[in-house]
C-alpha positions as MATLAB code, in Angstrom:
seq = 'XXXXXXXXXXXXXXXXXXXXXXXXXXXXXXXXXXXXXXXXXXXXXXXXXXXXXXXXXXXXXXXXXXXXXXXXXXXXXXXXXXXXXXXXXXXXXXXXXXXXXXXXXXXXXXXXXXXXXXXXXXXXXXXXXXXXXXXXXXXXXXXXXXXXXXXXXXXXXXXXXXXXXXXXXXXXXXXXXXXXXXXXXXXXXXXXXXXXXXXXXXXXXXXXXXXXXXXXXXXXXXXXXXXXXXXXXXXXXXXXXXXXXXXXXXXXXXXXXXXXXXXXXXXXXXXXXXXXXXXXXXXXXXXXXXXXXXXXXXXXXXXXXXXXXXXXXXXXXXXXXXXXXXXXXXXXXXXXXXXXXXXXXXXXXXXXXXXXXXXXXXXXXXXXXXX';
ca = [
     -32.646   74.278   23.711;
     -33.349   71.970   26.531;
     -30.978   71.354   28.918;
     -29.216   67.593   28.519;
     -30.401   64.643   30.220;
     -28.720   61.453   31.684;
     -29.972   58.102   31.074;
     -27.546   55.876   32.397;
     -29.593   53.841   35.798;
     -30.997   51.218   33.577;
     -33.608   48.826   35.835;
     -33.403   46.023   33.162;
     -29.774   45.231   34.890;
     -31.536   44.439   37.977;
     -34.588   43.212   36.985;
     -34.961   40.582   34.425;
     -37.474   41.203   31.610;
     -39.740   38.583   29.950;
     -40.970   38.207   26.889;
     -44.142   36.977   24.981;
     -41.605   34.949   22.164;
     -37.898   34.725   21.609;
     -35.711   33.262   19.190;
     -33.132   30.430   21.171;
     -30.305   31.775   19.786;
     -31.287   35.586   20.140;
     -33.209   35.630   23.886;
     -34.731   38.317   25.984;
     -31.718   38.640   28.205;
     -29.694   40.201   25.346;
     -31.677   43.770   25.679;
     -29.575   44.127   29.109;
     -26.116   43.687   27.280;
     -24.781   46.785   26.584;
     -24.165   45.409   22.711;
     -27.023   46.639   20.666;
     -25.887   43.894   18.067;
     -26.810   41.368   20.318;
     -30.237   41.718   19.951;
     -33.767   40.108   21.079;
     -35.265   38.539   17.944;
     -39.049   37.332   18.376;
     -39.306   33.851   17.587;
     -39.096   32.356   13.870;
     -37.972   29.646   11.849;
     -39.081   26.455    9.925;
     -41.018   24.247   12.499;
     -40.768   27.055   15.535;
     -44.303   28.205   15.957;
     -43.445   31.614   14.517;
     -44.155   34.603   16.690;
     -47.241   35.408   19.569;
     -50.668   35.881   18.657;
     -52.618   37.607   21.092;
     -56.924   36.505   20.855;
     -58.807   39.227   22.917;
     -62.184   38.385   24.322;
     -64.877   40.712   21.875;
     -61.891   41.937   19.729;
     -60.695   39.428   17.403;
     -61.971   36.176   18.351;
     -65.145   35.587   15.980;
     -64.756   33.445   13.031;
     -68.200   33.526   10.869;
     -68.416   30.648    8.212;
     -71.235   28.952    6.274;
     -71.471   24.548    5.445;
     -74.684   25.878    3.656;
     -75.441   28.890    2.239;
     -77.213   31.642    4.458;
     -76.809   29.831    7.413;
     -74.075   31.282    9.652;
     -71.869   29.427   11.899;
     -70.259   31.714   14.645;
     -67.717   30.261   16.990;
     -65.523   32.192   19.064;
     -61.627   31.475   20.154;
     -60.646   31.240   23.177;
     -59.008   33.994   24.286;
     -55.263   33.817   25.142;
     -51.663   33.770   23.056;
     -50.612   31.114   21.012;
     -48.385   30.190   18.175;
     -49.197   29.268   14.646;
     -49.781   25.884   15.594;
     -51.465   26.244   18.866;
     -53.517   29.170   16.953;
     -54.250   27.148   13.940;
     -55.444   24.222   16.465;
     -57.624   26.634   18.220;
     -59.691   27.596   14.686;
     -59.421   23.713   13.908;
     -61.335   23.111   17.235;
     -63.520   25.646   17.539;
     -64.867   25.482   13.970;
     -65.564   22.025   13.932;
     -67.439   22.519   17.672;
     -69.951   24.276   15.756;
     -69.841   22.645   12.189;
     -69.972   18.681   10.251;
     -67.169   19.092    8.116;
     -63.226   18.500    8.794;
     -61.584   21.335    8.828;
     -57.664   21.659    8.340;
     -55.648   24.728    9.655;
     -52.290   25.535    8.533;
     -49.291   28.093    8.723;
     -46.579   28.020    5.777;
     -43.539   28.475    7.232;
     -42.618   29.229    3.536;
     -45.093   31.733    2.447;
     -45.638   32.702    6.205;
     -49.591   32.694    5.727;
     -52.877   30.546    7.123;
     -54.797   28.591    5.035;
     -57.736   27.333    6.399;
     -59.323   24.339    4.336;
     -62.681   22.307    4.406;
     -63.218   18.764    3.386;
     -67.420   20.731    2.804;
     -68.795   17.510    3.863;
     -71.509   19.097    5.943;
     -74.475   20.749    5.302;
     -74.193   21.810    1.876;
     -70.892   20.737    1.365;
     -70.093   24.758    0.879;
     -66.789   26.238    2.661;
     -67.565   30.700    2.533;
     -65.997   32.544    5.261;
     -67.755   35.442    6.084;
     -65.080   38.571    7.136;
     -67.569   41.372    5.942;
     -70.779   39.721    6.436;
     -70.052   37.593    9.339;
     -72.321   38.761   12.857;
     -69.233   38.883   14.535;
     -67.885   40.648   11.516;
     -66.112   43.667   13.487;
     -64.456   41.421   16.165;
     -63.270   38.768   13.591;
     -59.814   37.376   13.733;
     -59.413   37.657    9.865;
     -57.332   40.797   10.232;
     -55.098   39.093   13.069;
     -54.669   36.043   10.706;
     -53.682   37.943    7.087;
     -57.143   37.992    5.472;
     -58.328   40.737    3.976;
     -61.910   41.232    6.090;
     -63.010   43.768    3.279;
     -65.009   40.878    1.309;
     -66.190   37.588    2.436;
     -64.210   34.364    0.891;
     -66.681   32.787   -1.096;
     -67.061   28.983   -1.306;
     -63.904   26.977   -1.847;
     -61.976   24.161   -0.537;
     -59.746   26.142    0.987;
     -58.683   30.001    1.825;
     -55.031   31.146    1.905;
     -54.737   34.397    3.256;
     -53.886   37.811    1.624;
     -51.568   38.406    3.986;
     -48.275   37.745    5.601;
     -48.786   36.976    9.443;
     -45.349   36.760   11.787;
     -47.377   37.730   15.122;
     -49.793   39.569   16.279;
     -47.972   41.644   18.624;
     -44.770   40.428   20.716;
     -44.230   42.442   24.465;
     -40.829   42.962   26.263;
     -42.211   43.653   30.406;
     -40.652   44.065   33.280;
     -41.878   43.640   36.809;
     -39.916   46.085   39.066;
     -41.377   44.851   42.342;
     -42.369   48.490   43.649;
     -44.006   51.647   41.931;
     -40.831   52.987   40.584;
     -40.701   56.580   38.631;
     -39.802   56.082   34.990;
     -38.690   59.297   32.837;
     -37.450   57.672   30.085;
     -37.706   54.287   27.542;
     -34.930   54.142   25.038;
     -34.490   50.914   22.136;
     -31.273   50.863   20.133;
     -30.575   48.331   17.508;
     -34.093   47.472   16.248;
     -35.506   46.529   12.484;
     -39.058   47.672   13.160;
     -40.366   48.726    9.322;
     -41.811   52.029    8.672;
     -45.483   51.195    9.419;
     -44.591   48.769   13.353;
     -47.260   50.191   15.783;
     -44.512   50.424   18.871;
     -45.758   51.819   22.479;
     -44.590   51.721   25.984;
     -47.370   49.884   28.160;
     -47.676   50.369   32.151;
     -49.991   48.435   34.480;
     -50.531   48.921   38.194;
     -51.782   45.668   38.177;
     -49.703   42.767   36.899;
     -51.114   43.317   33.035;
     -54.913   42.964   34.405;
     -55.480   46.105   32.458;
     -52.601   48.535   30.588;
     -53.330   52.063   32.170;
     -51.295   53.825   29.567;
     -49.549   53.510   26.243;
     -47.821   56.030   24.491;
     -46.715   55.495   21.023;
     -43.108   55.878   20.065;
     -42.684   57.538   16.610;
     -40.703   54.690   14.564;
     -37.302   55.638   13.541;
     -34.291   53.730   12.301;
     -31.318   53.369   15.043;
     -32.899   55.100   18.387;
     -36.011   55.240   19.078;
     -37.028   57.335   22.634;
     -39.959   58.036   25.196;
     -38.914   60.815   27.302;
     -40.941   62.612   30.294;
     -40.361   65.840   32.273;
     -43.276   64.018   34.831;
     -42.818   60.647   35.759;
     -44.729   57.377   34.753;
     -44.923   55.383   38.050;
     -45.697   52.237   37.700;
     -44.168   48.369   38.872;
     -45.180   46.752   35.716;
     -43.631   48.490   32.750;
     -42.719   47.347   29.182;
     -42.998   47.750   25.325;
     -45.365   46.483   22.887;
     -44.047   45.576   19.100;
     -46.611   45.242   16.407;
     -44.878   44.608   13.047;
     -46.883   41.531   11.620;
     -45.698   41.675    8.077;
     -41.845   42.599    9.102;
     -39.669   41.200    6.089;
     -36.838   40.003    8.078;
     -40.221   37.561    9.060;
     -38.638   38.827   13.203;
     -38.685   41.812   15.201;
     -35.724   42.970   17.418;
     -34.292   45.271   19.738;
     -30.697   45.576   20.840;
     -30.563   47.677   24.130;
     -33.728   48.399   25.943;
     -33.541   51.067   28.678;
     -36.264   51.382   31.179;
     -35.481   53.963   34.000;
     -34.604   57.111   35.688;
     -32.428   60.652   34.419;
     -30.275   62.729   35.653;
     -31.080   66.378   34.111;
     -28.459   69.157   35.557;
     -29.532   72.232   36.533;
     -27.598   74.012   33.695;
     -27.098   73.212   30.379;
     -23.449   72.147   29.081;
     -21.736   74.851   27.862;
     -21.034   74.222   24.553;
     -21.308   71.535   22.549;
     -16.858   70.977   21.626;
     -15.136   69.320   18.681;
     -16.545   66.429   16.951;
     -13.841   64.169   15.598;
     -14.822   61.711   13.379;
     -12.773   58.256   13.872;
     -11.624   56.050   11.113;
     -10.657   53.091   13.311;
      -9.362   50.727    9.994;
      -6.284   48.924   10.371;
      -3.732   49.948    6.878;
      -1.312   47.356    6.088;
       1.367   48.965    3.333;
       4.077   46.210    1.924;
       7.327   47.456    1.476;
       7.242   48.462   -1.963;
       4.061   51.136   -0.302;
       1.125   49.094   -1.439;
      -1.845   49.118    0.515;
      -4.223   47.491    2.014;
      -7.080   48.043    4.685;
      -9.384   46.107    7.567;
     -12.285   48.190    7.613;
     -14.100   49.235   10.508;
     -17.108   51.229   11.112;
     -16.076   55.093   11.605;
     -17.462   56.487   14.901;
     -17.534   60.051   16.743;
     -15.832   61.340   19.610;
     -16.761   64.912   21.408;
     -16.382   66.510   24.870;
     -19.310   67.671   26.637;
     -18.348   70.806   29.446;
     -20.439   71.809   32.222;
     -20.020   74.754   35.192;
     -21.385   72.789   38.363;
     -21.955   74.543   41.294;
     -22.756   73.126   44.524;
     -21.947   69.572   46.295;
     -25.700   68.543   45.405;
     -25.130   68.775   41.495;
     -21.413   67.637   42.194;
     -22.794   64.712   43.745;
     -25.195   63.870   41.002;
     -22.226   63.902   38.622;
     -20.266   61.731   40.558;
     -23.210   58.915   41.262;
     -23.854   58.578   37.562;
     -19.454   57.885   37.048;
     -19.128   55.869   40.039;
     -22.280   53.641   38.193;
     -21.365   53.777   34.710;
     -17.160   54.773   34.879;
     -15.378   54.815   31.455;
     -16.443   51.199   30.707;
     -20.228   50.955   30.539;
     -22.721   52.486   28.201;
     -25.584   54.905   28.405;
     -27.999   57.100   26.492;
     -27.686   60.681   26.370;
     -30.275   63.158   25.194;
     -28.397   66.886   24.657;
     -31.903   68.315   23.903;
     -35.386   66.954   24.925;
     -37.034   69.196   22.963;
     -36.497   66.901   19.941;
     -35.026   63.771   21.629;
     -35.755   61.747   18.083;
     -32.865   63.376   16.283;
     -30.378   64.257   19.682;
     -30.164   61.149   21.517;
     -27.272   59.304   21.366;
     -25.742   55.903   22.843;
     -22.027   56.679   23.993;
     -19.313   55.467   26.438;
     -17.509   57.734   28.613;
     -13.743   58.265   28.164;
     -12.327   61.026   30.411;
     -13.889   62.771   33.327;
     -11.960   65.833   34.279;
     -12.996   68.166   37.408;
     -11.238   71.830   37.858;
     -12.030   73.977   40.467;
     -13.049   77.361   39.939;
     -13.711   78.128   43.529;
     -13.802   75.185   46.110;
     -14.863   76.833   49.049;
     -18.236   77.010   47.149;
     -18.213   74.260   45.277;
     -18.054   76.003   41.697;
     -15.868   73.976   39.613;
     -15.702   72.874   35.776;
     -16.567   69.214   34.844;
     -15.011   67.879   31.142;
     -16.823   64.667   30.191;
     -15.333   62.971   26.781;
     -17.302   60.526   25.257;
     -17.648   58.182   22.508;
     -20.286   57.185   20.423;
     -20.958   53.486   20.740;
     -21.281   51.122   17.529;
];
C-alpha cells in the first residue's frame, strides 16, 4: 500500500479558471466552491449556441461537396471555435465561396443535429456531400458535425446528420502566472458518460501548442490524475470531449489543480467507519412516524506517528489552510487512486506527545466524507 497523500492547496482559489462555454446559470467559477453540486455546466439551451466547436487547421476543416456530379468542390473552414450558429455560418460561407447554389445551415436545438440543405440551383442542380470520397476526406469536419463519414450523402435537398452534436470538445484552463509543480488533478461531481475522452492538458506556452495530455480513466463520482514527479507547467487545464452526452451538457463540480502533501509514513491504521444516517424522525404522540431524508455519509479517523518538527510542520500548514471548515481530497493509497480517493472535511485534529524533546508525537485526524 502506498502511503496517503494530501490534496488540500487547491490553485483554482487563487487563480481564476476560464472556460471555452458555460451555462449563465451554472459558470466556470463554481469548480472553486467547495460544493460539488454546484457545478460548471457547458453551455446549452433553446436559442444558446449550444456548446464549443473547435475547427483545427488540416484536421477537420474540409468539407467536399458536388453541384454536378464528379466535380468536387473543396472549401476549407476557418479554423477557430464557434457555436452552432457561428459554426453553421462558417459552412454557409465557405460553401457558397466555392459553389452557385444557396446553401442553408442549421442546428436543431430539438433534435440537437446539423442539417445542411441546398436550394441545387448550380451546376447540375445536384446537392452529394462527399465524407468518404471527398479529397479532403480524412480531415473532413463530418465527424465533428454528427455525420457518419463512412459513406458519402448522395444527392438530396438536404442532409441531417446521423448524429447528435453538443460540442466538440469544451476546456476548463488555468493560467498560474509562473511554472508551478502540479502532482495532482482531481474532478468531483461530473456526468461525463462512459465513452467522454477526458485529459489534463499543459502548455508552456499560453495554448500555442499542448506539451502533454494524459487521459483520465472515466469514472462516476471522482475522477483523479496523480504523479509521484511533477508536471510543471503555468498553463494547466482539462479537456472534456463528450459530444453526444444525454443530459445534451457536460459538468464538473470541484476541480482541483495543485500540489500534495505525502508524509513520510503511512497512517497507522485505517479506524472505525461509522456510517451516518443524518434524517430528521418526527413520531406524533400516539408513536407514529415520520422521516426527512437525507443522504447517509461516512465518518472515520485517520492516525499517524509523526516524528520530527519538519513533518509536524507539514501537518500543521495543511490545518492552518484548510481547519475543520474547508474541504479537500484525500488519496489513502496511490497505488489505485480510482477506487481510494475521497472528498472529506476535517472534524477533530488531536496531537499527543510521545516524546517532545524529539518531536515524536501521535496526530488523530477525524474526518468526514463530504456530500
Amino acid at each position: 500500500m502506498a502511503k496517503i497523500k494530501f490534496f488540500y492547496d487547491n490553485l483554482l482559489k487563487t487563480y481564476p479558471p476560464t472556460e471555452t462555454s458555460e451555462h449563465v446559470n451554472f459558470p466556470v467559477e463554481n469548480v472553486q466552491h467547495r460544493d460539488f453540486n454546484k457545478a460548471w455546466r457547458s453551455n446549452y439551451g433553446a436559442g444558446s449556441g449550444w456548446g464549443n466547436f473547435k475547427i483545427v487547421a488540416g484536421v477537420n476543416d474540409g468539407i467536399d461537396f458536388e453541384e454536378t456530379i464528379g466535380a468536387q468542390l473543396n472549401p476549407t473552414l476557418t479554423p477557430g471555435e464557434y457555436d452552432t450558429d457561428e459554426l453553421a455560418a462558417e459552412m454557409k460561407t465557405q460553401m457558397e465561396a466555392v459553389g452557385a447554389s444557396t446553401y442553408t445551415i442549421t442546428y436543431s436545438d430539438l433534435t440537437n443535429k446539423f442539417t445542411l440543405a441546398s436550394n441545387r440551383a448550380g451546376g447540375g442542380g445536384t446537392f452529394k456531400i462527399c465524407w468518404l470520397t471527398g479529397i479532403n476526406a480524412a480531415t473532413s469536419v463530418g465527424t465533428t458535425v454528427g455525420f457518419d463519414v463512412t459513406a458519402d450523402d448522395l444527392d438530396a435537398a438536404s442532409h441531417e446528420a446521423d448524429y447528435v452534436r453538443i460540442h466538440s470538445e469544451e476546456r476548463i484552463i488555468v493560467d498560474l502566472t509562473l511554472t508551478t509543480d502540479i502532482y495532482g488533478i482531481i474532478i468531483r461531481g461530473l456526468n461525463f458518460s462512459a465513452l467522454a475522452v477526458v485529459d489534463a492538458i499543459f502548455s508552456a506556452d499560453a495554448w500555442a501548442t499542448i506539451a502533454e495530455h494524459p487521459d483520465f480513466i472515466t469514472q462516476d463520482d471522482i475522477m483523479i490524475l496523480e504523479w509521484d514527479a511533477p508536471k510543471n507547467y503555468r498553463y494547466v487545464g482539462v479537456r472534456i470531449k463528450n459530444a453526444n452526452n444525454t443530459d445534451l451538457y457536460v459538468k464538473a463540480g470541484v476541480l482541483f489543480i495543485g500540489p500534495q502533501f505525502q508524509p513520510t509514513e503511512n497512517f497507522l491504521h485505517e479506524g472505525e467507519i461509522q456510517r451516518v444516517d443524518p434524517s430528521i424522525i418526527m413520531e406524533s404522540e400516539s408513536g407514529q412516524e415520520s422521516t426527512l431524508q437525507q443522504e447517509s455519509f461516512d465518518t472515520w479517523t485517520y492516525t499517524f506517528r509523526v516524528k520530527g518538527s519538519t513533518q509536524k510542520g507539514y501537518f500543521d500548514t495543511m490545518f492552518n489552510t484548510v481547519g475543520t471548515s474547508k474541504a479537500l481530497f484525500v488519496c489513502e493509497d496511490p497505488s489505485i487512486p480510482l477506487t481510494t480517493t475521497k472528498y472529506v472535511r476535517f472534524t477533530g485534529w488531536k496531537w499527543t506527545p510521545i516524546r517532545r524533546d524529539i518531536n515524536l508525537w501521535y496526530l488523530s485526524i477525524g474526518v468526514k466524507e463530504q456530500r
